[in-house]
N, C-alpha and C positions, 0 to 999 in steps of 0.2 A: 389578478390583472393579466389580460391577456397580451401576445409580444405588440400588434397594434397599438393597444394604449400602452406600454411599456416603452416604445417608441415616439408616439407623439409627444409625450412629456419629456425623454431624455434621449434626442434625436441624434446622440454620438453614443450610443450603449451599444455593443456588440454580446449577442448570442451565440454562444460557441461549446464544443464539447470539450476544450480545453479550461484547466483549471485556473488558470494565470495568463496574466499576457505580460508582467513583469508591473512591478512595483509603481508605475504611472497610470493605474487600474485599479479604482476601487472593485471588487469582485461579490458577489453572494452566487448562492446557487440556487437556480430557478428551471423548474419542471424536468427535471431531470439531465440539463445543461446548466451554465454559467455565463451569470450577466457582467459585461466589463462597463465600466463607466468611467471614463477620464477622470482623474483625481480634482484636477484645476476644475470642472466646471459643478463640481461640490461642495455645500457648507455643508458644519458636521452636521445642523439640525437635518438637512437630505437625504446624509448617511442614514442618521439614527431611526428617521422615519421608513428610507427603502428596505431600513434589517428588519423592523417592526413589519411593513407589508410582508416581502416576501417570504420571510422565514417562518410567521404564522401563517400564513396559507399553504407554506410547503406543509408544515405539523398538520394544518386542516384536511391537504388533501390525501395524508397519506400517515395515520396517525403510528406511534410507535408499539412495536408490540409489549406488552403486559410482562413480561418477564426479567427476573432481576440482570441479564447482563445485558439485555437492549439497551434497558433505562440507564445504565453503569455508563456504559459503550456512548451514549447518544449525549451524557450529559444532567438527563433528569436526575442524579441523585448522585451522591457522592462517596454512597455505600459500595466499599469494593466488593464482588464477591467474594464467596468465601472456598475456598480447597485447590485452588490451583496458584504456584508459585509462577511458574512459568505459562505461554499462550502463546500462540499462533494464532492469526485471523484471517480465514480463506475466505475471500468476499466472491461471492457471483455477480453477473449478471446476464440477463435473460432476451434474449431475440425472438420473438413469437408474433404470427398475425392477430391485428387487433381479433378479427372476429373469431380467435379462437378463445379469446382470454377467459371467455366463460366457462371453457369444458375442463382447464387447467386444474390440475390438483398441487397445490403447493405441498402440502403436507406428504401425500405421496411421492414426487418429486424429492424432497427433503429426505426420507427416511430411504430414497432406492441412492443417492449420492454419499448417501450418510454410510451405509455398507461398503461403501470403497474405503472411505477416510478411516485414518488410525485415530483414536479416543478423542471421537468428539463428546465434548459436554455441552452444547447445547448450538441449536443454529434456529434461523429466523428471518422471517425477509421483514425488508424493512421498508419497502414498497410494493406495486404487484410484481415487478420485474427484478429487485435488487434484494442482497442479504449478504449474511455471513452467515459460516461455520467457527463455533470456537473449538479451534483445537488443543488438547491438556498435552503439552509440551516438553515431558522431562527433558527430551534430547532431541537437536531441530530436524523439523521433517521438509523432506526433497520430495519434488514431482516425480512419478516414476512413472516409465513409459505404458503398468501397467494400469494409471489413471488415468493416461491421455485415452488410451484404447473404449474405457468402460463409459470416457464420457461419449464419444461417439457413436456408442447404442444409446446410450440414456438421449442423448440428442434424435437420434432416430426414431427413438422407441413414445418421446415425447412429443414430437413434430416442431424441436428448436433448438436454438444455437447459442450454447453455453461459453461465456467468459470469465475465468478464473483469473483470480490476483493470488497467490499466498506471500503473505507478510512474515518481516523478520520476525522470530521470537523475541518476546518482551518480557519482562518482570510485570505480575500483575499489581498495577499499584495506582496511584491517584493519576499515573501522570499516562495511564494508557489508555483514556478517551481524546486526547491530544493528539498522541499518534495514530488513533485509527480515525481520527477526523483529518490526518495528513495523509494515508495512506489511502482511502477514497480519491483523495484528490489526486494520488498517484496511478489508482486503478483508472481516473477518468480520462487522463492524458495517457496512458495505455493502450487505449482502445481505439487512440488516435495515432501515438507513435507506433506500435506493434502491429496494426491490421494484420490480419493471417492465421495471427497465433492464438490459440484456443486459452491457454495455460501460460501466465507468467510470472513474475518475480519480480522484486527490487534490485537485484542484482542486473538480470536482463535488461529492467529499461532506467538502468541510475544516468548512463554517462548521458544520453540524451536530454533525462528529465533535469536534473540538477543544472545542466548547462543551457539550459532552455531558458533562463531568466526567471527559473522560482527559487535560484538567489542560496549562498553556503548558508546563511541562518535560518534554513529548515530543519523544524523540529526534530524530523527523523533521523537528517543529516546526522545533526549532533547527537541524537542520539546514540547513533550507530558510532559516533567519534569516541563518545563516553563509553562504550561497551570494550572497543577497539582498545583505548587508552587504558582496560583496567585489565590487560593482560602484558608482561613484562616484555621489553622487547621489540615489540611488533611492526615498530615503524621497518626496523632494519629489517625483518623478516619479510615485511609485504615489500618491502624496496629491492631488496634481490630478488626476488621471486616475479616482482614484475619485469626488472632488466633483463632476466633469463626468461622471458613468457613461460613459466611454472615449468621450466625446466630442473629439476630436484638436485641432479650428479653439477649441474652449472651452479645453481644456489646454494648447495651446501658449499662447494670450491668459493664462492667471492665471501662467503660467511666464516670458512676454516672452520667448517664443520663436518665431521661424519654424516653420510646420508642420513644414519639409521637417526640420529638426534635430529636434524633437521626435520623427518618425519615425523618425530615425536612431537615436535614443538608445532607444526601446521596441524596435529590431532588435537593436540590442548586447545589451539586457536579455535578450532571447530568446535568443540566441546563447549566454550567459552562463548561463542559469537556466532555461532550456526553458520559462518560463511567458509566455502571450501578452497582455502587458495591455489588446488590442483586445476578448480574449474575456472577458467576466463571470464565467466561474467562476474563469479563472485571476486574474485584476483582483483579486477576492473574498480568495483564496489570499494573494497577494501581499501585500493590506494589512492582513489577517489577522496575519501573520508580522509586519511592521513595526509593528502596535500593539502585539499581545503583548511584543516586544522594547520597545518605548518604555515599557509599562506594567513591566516584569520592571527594567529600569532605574531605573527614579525609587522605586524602593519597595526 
């Protein structure tokens, strides 16, 4: 269905690169954007037939790759992989003129990106322009300025314009095709709140996205709530640490702590949660998660 007839039939539907427009929006994702359709002017049979059109013609135009963690990842099967406890999910995507699409080497592309990353087990696009890397996670991995640098040959050296997401580390298990089916949706509002930035995070763009009206009962939210809540402590530790903006000698004083245990305990936190409460955006992230949890409680 092209946006014309997409149009004609549901003449209040908005196409956008944005994943949500808030809960008054039935939503699907269509040709590489998201269709909003006012909730009041749908019966469910409407719903049910628009996820049947669109979402089989997305599978038609853009089939899944052959490989056991696509099929994981996407849905098709329910078998987890097997050897990796932990996971990272660096997702691209890809800026190129149409009429180069032909001389593109994805494979090559993949295996020259792939020599920057620490222990990828397997990456895959999953359109002509979109993909992930799976990263094997013992301990969470941070952007470092010497990936920003290599993407910028690899941009040069390919004739395009690469945008990076990396995802929190997750536990591999039933419940992380869920998350990386929310964390797309976080990469696609990304590329709308972040312009500029080649390389991002969930830390970088939580305060905006979360308060954007995709609502505290996101999945990842809570997720990140439940990762948070299963280290002792923590609310008081990201609560000083935020009042003092990650000032350590202030933080340990409002806790009656020694620096050096204060430090101790923001390493356990990292260790535990991959988020670094020295850094702002992850700090931001953290206490994000711990009000929304204290607000979603008392109400």
């Amino acid at each position: 269905m092209n946006p014309n007839e997409l149009q004609q039939l549901f003449p209040e539907a908005k196409i956008t690169a944005a994943p949500s427009l808030g809960p008054a929006y039935f939503t699907l994702p269509y040709k590489n954007q998201w269709v909003h359709i006012p909730e009041h002017t749908l019966n469910g049979r409407e719903k049910l037939l628009l996820k049947q059109l669109l979402l089989n013609e997305a599978h038609s135009t853009a089939e899944a790759p052959r490989n056991p963690w696509a099929q994981f990842l996407l849905g098709h099967t329910p078998e987890v992989p097997a050897g990796l406890v932990q996971a990272q999910l660096l997702q691209f995507s890809l800026s190129y003129r149409e009429e180069e699409a032909g001389s593109f080497d994805q494979t090559l592309w993949l295996d020259a990106l792939s020599q920057t990353l620490p222990l990828v087990r397997e990456s895959f696009f999953l359109d002509s322009k979109n993909g992930v890397f799976i990263l094997d996670s013992p301990e969470p991995y941070r952007i470092d300025e010497e990936l920003a640098a290599m993407l910028d040959v690899l941009d040069d050296d390919f004739s395009l314009r690469t945008a990076l997401y990396l995802g929190q580390r997750w536990p591999v298990d039933s419940r992380l095709p869920l998350l990386f089916e929310e964390e797309r949706k976080i990469f696609a509002a990304t590329r709308t709140m972040a312009k500029g930035n080649k390389i991002t995070t969930l830390a970088a763009i939580a305060l905006p996205y979360f308060l954007s009206g995709s609502g505290s009962q996101n999945p990842v939210l809570q997720a990140l709530q439940n990762m948070i809540g299963s280290v002792d402590g923590t609310h008081e530790l990201i609560s000083a640490m935020w009042r003092n903006q990650g000032n350590l000698s202030k933080a340990a004083a409002d806790l009656y702590l020694h620096r050096n245990t204060l430090q101790y305990r923001i390493d356990r936190f990292f260790d535990a949660t991959g988020l670094a409460l020295k850094s702002m955006d992850d700090l931001a992230l953290a206490y994000l998660a711990v009000t929304a949890a204290s607000v979603s409680h008392s109400t």
